[in-house]
DRENDO-1510 file (C-alpha; in Angstrom, 1 decimal, always signed):
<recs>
REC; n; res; u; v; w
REC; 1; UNK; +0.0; +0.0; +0.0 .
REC; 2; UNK; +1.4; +3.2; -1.0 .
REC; 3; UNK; +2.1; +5.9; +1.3 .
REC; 4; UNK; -0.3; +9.1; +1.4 .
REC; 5; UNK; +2.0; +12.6; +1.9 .
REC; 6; UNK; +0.3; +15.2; +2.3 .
REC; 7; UNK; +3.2; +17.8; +4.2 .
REC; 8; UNK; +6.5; +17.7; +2.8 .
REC; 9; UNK; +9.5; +19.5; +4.7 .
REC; 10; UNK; +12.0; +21.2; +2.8 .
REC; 11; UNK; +15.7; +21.5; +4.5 .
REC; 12; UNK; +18.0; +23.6; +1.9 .
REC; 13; UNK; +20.7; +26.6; +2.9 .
REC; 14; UNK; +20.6; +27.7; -0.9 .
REC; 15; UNK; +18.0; +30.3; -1.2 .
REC; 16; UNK; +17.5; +29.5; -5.2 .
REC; 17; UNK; +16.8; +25.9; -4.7 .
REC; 18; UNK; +14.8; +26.1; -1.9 .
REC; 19; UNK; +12.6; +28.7; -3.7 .
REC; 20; UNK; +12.5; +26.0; -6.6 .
REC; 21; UNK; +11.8; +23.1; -4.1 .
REC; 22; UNK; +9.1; +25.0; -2.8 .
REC; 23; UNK; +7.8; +25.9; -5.6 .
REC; 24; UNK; +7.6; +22.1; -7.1 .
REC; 25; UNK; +6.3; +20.8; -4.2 .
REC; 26; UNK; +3.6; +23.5; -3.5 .
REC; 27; UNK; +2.0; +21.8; -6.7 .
REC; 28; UNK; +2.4; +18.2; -5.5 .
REC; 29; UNK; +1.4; +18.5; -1.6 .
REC; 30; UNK; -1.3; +20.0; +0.4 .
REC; 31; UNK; +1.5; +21.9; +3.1 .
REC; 32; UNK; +5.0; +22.6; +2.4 .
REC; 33; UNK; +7.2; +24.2; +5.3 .
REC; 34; UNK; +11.0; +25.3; +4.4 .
REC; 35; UNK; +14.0; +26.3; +6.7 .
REC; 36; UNK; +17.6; +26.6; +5.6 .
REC; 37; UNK; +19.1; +25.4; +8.7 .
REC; 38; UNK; +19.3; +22.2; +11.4 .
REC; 39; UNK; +18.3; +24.8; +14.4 .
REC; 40; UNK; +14.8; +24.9; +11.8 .
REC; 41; UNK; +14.8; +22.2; +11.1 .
REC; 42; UNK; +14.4; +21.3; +14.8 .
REC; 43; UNK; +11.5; +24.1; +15.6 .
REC; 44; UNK; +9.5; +23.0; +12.7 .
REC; 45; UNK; +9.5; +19.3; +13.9 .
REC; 46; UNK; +9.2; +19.9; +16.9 .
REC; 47; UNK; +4.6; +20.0; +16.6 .
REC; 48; UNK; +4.6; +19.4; +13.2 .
REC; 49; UNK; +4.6; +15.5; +11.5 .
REC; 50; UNK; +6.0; +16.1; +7.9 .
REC; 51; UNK; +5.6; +12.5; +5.6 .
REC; 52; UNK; +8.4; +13.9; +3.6 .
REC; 53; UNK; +11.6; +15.1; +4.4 .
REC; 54; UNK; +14.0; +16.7; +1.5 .
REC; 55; UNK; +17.2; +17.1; +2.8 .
REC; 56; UNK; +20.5; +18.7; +1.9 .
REC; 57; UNK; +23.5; +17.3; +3.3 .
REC; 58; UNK; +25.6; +20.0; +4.4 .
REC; 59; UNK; +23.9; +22.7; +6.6 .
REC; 60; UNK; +25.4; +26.3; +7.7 .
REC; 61; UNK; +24.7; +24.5; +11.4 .
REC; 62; UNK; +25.4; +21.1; +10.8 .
REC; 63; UNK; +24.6; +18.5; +8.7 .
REC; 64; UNK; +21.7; +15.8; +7.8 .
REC; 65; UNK; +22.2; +13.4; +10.2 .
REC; 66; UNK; +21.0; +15.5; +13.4 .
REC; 67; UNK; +17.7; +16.3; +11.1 .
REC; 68; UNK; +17.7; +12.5; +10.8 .
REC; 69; UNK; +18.1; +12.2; +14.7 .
REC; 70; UNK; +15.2; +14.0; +15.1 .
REC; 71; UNK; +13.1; +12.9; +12.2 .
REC; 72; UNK; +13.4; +9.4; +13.6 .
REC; 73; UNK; +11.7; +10.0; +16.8 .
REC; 74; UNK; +8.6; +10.9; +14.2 .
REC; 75; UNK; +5.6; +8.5; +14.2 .
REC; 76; UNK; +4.6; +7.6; +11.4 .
REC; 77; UNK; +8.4; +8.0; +10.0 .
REC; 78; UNK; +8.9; +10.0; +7.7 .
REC; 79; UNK; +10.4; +9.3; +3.9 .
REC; 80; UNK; +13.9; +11.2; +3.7 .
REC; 81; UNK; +15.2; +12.3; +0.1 .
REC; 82; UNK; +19.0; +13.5; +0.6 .
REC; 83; UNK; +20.4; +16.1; -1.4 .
REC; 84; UNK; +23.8; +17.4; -1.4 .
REC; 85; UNK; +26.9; +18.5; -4.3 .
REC; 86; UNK; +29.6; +17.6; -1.5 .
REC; 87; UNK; +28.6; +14.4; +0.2 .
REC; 88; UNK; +31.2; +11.8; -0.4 .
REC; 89; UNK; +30.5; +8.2; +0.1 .
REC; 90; UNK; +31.3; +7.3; +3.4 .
REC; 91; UNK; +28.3; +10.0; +3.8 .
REC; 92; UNK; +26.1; +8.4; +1.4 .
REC; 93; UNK; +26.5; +4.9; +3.1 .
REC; 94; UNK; +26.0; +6.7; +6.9 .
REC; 95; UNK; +22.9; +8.5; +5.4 .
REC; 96; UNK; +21.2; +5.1; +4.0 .
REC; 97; UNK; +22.0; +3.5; +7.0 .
REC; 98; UNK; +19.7; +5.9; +8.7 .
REC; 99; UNK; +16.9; +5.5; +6.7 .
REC; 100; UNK; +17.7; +7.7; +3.7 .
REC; 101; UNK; +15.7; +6.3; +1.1 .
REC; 102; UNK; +17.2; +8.2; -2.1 .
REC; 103; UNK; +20.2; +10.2; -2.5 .
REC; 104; UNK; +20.4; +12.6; -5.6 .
REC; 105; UNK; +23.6; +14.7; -6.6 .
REC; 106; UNK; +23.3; +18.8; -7.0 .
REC; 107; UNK; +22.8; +20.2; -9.3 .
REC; 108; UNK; +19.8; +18.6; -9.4 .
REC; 109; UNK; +17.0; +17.6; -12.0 .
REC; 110; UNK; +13.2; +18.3; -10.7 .
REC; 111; UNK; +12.4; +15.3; -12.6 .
REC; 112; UNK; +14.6; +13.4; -11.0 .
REC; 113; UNK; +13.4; +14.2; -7.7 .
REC; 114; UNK; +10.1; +13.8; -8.8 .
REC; 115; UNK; +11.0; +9.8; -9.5 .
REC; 116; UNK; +12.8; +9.4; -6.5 .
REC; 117; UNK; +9.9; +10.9; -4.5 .
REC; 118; UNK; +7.5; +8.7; -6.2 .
REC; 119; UNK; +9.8; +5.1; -6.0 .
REC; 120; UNK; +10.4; +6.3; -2.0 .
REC; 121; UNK; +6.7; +6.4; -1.1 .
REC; 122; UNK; +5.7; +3.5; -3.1 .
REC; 123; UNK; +8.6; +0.8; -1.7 .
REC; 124; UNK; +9.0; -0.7; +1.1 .
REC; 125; UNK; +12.9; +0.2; +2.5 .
REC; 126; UNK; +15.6; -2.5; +2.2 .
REC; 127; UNK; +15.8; -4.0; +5.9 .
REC; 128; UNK; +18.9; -5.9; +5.2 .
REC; 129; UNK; +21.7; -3.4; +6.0 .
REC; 130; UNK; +19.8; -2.8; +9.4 .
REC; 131; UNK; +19.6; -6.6; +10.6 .
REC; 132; UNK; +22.8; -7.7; +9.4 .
REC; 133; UNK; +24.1; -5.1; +11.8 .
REC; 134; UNK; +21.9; -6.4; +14.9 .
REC; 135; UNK; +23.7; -9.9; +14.4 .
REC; 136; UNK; +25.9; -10.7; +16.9 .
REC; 137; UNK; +23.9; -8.6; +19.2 .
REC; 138; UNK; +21.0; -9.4; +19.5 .
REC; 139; UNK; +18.6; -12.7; +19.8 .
REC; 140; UNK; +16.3; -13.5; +16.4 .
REC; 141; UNK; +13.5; -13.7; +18.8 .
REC; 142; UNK; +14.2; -10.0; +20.1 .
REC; 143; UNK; +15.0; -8.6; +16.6 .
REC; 144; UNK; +11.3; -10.0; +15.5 .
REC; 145; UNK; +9.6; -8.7; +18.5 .
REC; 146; UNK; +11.2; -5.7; +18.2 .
REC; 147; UNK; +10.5; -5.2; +14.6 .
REC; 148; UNK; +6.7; -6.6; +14.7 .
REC; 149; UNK; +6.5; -3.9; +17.6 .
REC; 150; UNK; +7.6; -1.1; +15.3 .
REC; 151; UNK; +5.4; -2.3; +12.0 .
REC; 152; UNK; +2.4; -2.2; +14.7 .
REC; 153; UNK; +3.0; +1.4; +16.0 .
REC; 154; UNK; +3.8; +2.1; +12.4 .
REC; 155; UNK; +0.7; +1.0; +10.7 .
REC; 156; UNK; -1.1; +2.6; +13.8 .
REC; 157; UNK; +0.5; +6.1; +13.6 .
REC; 158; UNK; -0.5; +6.1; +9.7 .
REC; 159; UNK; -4.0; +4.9; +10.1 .
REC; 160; UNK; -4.6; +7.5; +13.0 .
REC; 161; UNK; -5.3; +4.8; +15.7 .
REC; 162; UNK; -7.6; +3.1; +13.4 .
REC; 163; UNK; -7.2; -0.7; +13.9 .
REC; 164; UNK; -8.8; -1.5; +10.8 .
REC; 165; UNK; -7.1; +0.5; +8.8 .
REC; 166; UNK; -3.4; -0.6; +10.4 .
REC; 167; UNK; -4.5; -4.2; +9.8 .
REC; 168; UNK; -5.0; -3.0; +6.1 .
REC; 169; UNK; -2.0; -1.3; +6.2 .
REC; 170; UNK; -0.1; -4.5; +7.6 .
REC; 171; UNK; -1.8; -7.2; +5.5 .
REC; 172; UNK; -2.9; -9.3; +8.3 .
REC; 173; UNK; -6.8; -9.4; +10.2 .
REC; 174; UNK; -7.7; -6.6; +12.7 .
REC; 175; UNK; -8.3; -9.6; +15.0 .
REC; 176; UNK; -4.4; -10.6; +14.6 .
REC; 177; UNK; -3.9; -7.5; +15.0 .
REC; 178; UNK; -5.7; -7.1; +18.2 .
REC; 179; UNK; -4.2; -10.5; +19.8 .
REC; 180; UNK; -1.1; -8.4; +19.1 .
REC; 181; UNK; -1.9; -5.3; +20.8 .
REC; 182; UNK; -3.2; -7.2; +24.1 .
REC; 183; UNK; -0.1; -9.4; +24.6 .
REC; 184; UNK; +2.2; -6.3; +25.0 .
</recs>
């Protein structure tokens, strides 16, 4: 089931592209908010649940991954797009690793963004990289808990507490579901 975005965050220090950004995404979502810094960033997160997050790399106070600390602690998650002309790879790989689900090179191609916008929302991220790095240190039992815990609160923070509609979201019977939700 595809995701539904209807606010988009914009994080971008160069006044140009943001102006652009916004501009493209005015036409494609309901509320777009912009800042040009990680201290924004932070105050527009802070009440506000964006389901998109485009987000340049290198920040006048900082850099992507303290907008992904924060993003994180969002429910539902949110998708993350990074952008950046300077990232180098060991970036790339440390961005993906926390959930980045596209990467695209400045200067950049609306079109392009476009795509990588629509492939993020419609597929599922690649949990591979983050179990293999739980082996070793955690039990399978835990790391399935753990994960069928997150896929619950998940599908719950999406729906808007609507069992129903997280059993939907999660492919499986409301009763399941329920069972579930009783035994934590």
């Amino acid at each position: 089931m595809p995701r539904v975005v209807e606010r988009a965050l914009i994080v971008e220090d160069n006044r140009s592209l943001l102006r652009t950004l916004v501009s493209t995404l005015e036409r494609r979502f309901g509320e777009v908010r912009s800042t040009r810094t990680v201290e924004g960033a932070r105050a527009l997160l802070e009440g506000w649940r964006p389901e998109l997050i485009v987000l340049d790399v290198m920040l006048p106070d900082g850099d992507a991954l303290a907008v992904l600390e924060l993003a994180a602690l969002r429910e539902p998650a949110p998708v993350v797009i990074a952008i950046s002309g300077e990232a180098d790879a060991a970036q790339t790989f440390a961005l993906a690793q926390r959930g980045v689900r596209a990467f695209l090179p400045k200067p950049l191609r609306l079109a392009e963004l476009e795509a990588a916008i629509d492939l993020a929302v419609r597929t599922a991220p690649d949990l591979e990289p983050h179990l293999r790095q739980t082996v070793g240190h955690r039990g399978l039992q835990e790391v399935g808990a753990q994960a069928r815990d997150v896929m619950i609160d998940e599908a719950l923070a999406r729906a808007v507490g609507s069992r129903r509609a997280a059993a939907r979201i999660l492919d499986t019977s409301r009763q399941l579901l329920q069972y579930l939700l009783r035994r934590r």
